[in-house]
C-alpha positions in Angstrom: -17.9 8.4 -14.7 -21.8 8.3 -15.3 -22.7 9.1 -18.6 -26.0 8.5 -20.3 -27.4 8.6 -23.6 -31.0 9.1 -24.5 -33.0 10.0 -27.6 -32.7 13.3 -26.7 -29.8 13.9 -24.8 -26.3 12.8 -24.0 -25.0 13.4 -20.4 -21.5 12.7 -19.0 -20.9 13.4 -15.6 -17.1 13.8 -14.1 -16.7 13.9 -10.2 -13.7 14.6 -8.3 -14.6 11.0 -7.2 -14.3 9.9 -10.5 -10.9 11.7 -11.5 -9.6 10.0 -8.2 -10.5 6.5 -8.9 -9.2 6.9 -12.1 -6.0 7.7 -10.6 -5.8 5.1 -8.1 -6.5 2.6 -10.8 -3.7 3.7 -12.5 -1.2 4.0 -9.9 -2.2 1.0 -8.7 -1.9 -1.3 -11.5 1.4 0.2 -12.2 2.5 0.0 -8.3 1.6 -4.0 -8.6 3.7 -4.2 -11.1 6.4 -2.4 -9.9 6.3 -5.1 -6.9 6.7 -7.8 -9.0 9.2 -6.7 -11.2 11.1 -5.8 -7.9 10.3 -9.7 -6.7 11.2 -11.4 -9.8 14.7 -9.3 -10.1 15.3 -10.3 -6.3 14.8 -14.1 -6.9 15.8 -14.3 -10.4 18.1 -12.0 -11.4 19.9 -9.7 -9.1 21.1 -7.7 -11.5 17.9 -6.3 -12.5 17.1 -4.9 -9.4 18.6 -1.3 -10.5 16.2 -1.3 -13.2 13.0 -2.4 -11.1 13.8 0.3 -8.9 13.7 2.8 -11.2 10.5 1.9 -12.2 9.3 1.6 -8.9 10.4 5.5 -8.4 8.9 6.9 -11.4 5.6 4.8 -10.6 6.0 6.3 -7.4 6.6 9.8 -8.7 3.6 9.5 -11.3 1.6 8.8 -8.2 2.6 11.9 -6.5 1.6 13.9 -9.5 -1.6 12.7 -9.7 -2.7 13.6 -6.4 -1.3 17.1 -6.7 -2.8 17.6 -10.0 -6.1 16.1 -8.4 -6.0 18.5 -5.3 -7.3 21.1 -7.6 -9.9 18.8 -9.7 -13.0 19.9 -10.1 -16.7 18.4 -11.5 -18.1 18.9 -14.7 -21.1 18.1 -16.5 -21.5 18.1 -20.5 -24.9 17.9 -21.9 -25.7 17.8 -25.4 -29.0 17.9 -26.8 -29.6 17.8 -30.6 -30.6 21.8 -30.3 -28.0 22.7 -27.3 -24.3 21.8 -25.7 -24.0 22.8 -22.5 -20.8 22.2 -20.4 -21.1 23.0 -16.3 -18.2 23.4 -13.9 -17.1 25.1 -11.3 -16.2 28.2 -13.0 -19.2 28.6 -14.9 -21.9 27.3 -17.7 -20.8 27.5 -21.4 -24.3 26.8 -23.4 -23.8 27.0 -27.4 -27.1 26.6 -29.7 -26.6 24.3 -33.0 -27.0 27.9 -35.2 -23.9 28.8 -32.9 -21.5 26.2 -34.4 -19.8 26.2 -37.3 -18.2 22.9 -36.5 -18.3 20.4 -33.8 -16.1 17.3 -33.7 -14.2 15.3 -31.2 -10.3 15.2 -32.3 -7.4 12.6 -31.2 -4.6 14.6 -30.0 -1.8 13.9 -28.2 -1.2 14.4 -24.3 1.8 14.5 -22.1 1.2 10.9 -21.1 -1.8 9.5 -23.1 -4.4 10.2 -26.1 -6.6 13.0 -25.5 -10.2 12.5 -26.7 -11.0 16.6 -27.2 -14.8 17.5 -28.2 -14.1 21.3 -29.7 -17.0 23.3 -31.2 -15.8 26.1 -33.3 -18.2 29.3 -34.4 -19.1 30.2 -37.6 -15.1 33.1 -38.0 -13.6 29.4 -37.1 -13.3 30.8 -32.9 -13.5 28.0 -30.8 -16.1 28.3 -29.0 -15.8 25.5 -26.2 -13.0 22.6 -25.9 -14.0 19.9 -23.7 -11.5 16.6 -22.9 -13.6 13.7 -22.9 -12.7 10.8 -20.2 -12.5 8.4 -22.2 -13.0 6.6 -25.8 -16.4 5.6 -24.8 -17.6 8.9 -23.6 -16.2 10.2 -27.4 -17.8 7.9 -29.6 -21.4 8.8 -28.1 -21.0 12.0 -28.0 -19.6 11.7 -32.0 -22.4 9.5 -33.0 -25.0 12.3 -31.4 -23.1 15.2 -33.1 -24.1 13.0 -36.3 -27.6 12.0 -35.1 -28.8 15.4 -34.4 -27.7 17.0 -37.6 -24.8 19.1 -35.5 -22.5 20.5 -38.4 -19.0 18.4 -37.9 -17.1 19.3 -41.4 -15.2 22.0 -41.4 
């Protein structure tokens, strides 16, 4: 996930590369250890095979969801400058001008598997103007610090 940071803008890039790797690290990790509990149960404890297999199975069903969610992933690009945010994909360009916002802030919320990292700028009737999920904790705390940086409103 490229993402850079200037004095005068912050860029983060997602690919459908990206979103891929990002599964297969996942998977992968999890399939490894799947294998070893399944290897440790065999020599150690038999017993424990039931349970190793389950986890093996949901590893492998996680797995499975990840590459169907991924068959419809798509690149994005979020660029904020301190005048500007503009957010690219697929479907379109969102652009929103600091006079635009009423707020901007990146929130902690809670997903189906993980915490979501959500940069959401909100117009000046409180409409939400444009909700973005970061990647990841780094990608938030620049793009939190430049919010503050640039003079970006971020309280409510």
């Amino acid at each position: 996930m490229p993402m850079h940071a200037s004095p005068s803008e912050v860029r983060i890039e997602h690919s459908v590369a990206d979103q891929a790797a990002l599964g297969r690290a996942f998977t992968g990790f999890y399939a490894a250890l799947a294998l070893i509990g399944l290897a440790v149960a065999a020599l150690v404890e038999p017993a424990l095979l039931l349970g190793a297999g389950f986890f093996a199975a949901v590893v492998a069903w996680w797995a499975w969801r990840i590459r169907w969610a991924q068959a419809t992933a798509r690149p994005w690009v979020v660029v904020l400058t301190p005048d500007e945010l503009r957010h690219s994909h697929e479907g379109g360009e969102v652009r929103i001008t600091k006079p635009e916002a009423g707020r901007a802030r990146v929130d902690e919320r809670p997903g189906p598997r993980m915490r979501l990292r959500v940069l959401e700028v909100r117009g000046h009737a409180d409409e939400v103007l444009v909700s973005i999920s970061l990647p990841g904790r780094d990608e938030a705390t620049m793009v939190e610090a430049a919010l503050e940086e640039w003079g970006w409103p971020t309280q409510a």
